[in-house]
MDTraj code that builds the backbone (N, CA, C; nanometers):
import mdtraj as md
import numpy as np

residues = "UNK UNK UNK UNK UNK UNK UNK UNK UNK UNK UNK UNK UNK UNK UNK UNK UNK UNK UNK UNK UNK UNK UNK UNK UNK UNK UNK UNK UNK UNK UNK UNK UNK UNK UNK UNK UNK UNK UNK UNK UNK UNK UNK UNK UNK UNK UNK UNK UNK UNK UNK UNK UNK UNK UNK UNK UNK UNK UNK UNK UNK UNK UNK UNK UNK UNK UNK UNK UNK UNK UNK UNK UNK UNK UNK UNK UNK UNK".split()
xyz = np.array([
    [0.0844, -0.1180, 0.0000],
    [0.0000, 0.0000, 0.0000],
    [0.0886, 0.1240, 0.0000],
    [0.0829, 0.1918, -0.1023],
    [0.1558, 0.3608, -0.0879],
    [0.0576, 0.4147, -0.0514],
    [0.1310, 0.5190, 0.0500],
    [0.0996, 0.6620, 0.0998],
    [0.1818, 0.7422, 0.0710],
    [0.0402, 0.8464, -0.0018],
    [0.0657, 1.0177, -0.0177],
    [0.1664, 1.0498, 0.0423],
    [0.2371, 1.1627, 0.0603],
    [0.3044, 1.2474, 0.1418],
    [0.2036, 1.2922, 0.2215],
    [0.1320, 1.3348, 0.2040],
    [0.0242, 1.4451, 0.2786],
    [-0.0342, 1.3072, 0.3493],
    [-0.0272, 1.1739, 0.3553],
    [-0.1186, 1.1232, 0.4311],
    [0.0066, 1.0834, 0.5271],
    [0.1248, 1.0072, 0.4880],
    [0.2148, 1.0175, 0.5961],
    [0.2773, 1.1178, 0.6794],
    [0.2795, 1.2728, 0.6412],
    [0.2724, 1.3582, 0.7296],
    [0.1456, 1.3771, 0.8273],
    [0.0403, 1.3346, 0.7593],
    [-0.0807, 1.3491, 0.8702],
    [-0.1151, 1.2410, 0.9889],
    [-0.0127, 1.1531, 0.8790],
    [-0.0139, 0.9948, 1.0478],
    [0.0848, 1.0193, 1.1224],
    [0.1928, 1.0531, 1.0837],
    [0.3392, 1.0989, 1.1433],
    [0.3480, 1.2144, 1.2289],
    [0.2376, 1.2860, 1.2082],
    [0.2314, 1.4401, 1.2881],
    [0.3607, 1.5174, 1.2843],
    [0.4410, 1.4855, 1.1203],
    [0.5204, 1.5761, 1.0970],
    [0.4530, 1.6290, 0.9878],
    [0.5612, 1.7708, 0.9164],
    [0.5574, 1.8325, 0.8374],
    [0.6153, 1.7554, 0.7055],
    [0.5197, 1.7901, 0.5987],
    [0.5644, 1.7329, 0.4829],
    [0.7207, 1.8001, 0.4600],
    [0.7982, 1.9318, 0.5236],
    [0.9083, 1.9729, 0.4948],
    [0.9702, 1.8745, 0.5778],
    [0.9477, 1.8447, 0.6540],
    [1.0347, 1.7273, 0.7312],
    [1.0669, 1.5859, 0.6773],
    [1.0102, 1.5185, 0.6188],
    [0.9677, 1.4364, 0.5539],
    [1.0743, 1.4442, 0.4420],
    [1.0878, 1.5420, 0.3811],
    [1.1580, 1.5525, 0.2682],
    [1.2898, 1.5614, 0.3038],
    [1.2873, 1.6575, 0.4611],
    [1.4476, 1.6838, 0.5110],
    [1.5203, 1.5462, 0.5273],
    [1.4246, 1.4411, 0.5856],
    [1.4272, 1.3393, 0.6572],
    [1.5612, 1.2329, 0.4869],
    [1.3939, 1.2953, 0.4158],
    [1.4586, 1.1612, 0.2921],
    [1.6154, 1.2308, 0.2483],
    [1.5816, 1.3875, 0.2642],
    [1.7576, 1.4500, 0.1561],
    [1.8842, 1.3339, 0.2709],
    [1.8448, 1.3177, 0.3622],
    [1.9242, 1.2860, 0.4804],
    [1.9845, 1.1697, 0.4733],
    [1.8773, 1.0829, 0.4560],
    [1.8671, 0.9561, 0.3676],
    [1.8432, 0.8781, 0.5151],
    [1.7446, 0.8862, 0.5850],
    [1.6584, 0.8463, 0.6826],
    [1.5247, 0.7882, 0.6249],
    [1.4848, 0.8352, 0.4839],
    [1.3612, 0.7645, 0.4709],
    [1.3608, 0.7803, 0.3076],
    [1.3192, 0.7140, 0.2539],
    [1.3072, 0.7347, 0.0777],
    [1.1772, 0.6879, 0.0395],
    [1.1424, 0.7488, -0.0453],
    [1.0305, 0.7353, -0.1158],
    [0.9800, 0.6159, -0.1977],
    [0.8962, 0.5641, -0.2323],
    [0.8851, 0.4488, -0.3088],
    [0.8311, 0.4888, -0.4618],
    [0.8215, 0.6403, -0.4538],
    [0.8025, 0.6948, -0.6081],
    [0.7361, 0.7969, -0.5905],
    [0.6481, 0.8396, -0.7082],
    [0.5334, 0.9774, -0.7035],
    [0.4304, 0.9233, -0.7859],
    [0.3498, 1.0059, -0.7849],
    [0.1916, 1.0262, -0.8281],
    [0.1879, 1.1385, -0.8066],
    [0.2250, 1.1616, -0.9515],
    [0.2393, 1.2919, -1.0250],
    [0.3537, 1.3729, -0.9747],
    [0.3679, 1.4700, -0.9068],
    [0.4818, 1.5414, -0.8522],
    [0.4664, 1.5004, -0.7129],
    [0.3717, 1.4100, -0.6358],
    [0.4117, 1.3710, -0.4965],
    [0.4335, 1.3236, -0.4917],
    [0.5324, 1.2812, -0.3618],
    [0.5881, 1.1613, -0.3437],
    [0.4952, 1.0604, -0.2607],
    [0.5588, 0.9344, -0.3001],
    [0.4473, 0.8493, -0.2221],
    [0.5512, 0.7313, -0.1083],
    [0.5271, 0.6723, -0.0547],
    [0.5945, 0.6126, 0.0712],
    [0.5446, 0.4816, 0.1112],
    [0.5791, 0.3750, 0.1187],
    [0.5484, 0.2485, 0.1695],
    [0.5195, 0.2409, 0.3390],
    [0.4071, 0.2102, 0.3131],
    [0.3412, 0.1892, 0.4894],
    [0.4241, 0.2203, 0.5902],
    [0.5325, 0.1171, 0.5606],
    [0.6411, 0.0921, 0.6553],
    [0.6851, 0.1967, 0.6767],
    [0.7220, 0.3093, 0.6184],
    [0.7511, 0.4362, 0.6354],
    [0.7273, 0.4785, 0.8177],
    [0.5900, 0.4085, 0.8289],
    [0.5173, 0.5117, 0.9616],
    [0.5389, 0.4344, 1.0407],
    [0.6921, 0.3469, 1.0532],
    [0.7672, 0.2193, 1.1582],
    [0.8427, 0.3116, 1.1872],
    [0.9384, 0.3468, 1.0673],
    [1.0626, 0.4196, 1.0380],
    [1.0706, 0.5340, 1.1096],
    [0.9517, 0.6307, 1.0573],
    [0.9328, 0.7848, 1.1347],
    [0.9012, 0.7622, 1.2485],
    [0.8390, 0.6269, 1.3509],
    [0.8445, 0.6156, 1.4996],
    [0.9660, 0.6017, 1.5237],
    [1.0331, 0.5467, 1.4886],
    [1.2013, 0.4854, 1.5359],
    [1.2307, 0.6185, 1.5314],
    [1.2665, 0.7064, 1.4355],
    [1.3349, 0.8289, 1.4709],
    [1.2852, 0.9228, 1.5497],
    [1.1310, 0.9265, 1.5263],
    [1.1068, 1.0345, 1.6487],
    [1.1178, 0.9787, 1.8099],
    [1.1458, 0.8394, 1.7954],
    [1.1753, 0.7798, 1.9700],
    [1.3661, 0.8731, 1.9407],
    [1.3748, 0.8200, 1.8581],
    [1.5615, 0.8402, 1.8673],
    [1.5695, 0.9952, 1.9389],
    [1.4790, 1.0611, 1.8440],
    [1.4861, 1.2844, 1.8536],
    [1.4448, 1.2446, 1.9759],
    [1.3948, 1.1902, 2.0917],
    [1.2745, 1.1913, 2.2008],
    [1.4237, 1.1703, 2.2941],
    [1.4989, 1.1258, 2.2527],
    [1.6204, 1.0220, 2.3076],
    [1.7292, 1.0810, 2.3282],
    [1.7459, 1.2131, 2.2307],
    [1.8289, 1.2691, 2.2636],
    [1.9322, 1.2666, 2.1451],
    [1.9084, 1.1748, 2.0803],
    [1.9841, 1.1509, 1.9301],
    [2.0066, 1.2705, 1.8607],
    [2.0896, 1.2838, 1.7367],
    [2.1214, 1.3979, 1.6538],
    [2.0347, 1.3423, 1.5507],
    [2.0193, 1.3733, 1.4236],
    [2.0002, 1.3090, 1.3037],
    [2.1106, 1.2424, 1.2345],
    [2.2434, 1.2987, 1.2606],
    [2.3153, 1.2163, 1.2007],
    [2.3757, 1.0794, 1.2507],
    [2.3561, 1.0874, 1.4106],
    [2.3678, 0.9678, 1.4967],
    [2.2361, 0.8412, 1.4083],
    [2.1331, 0.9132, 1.4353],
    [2.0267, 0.8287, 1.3587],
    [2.0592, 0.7891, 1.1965],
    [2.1039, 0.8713, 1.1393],
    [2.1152, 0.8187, 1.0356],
    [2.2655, 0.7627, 1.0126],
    [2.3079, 0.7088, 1.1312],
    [2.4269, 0.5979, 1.1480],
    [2.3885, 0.4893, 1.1698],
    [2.2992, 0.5151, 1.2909],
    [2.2447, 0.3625, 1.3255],
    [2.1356, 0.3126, 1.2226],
    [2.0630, 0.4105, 1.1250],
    [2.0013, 0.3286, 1.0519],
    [2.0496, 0.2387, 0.9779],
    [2.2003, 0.3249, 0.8853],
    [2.2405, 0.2708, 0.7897],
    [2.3684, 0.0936, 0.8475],
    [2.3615, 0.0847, 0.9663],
    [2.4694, 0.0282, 1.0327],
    [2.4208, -0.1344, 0.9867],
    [2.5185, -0.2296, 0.9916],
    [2.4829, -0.3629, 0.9523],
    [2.5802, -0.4215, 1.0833],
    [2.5138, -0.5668, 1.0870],
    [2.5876, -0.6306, 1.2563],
    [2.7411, -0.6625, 1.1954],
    [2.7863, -0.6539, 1.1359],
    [2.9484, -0.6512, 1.0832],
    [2.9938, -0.5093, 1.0889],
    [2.9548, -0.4248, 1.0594],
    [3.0416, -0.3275, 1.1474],
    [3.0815, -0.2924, 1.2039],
    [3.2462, -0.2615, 1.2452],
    [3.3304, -0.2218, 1.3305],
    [3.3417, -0.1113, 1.4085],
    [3.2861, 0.0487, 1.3073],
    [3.3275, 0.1663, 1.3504],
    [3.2282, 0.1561, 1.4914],
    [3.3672, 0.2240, 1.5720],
    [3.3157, 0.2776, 1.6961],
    [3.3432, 0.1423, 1.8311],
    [3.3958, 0.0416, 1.7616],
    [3.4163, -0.0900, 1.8717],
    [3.5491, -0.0589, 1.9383],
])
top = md.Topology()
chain = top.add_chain()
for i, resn in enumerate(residues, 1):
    res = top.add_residue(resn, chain, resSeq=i)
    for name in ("N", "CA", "C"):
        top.add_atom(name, md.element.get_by_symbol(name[0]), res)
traj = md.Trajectory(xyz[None], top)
């Protein structure tokens, strides 16, 4: 199931500018458009809980977008 932008900002209780900041960041990507919007896979509104617990947590964005991108074989930081 894709969701709008405008419907995952309205489940997310962020701003569609956020959303976009989120994806330039590379915290969340799009699964395409319909028409000039972007649209987002469900799962999206897993993703935007995990980070807004992370912001809740005290996290940076770029801390978050370490641990997103991190795989269990990575070293940095051991």
């Amino acid at each position: 199931m894709l969701l709008d932008i405008a419907d995952v900002a309205a489940r997310s209780q962020l701003a569609p500018s956020a959303l976009r900041f989120y994806e330039k960041r590379g915290l969340i990507s799009p699964a395409g458009r319909n028409g000039l919007r972007r649209t987002y896979e469900a799962s999206v509104l897993d993703r935007l809980a995990l980070i807004a617990c992370a912001r809740d947590s005290g996290f940076t964005i770029a801390e978050i977008a370490r641990f997103l991108i991190a795989r269990p074989d990575d070293t940095e930081g051991r």
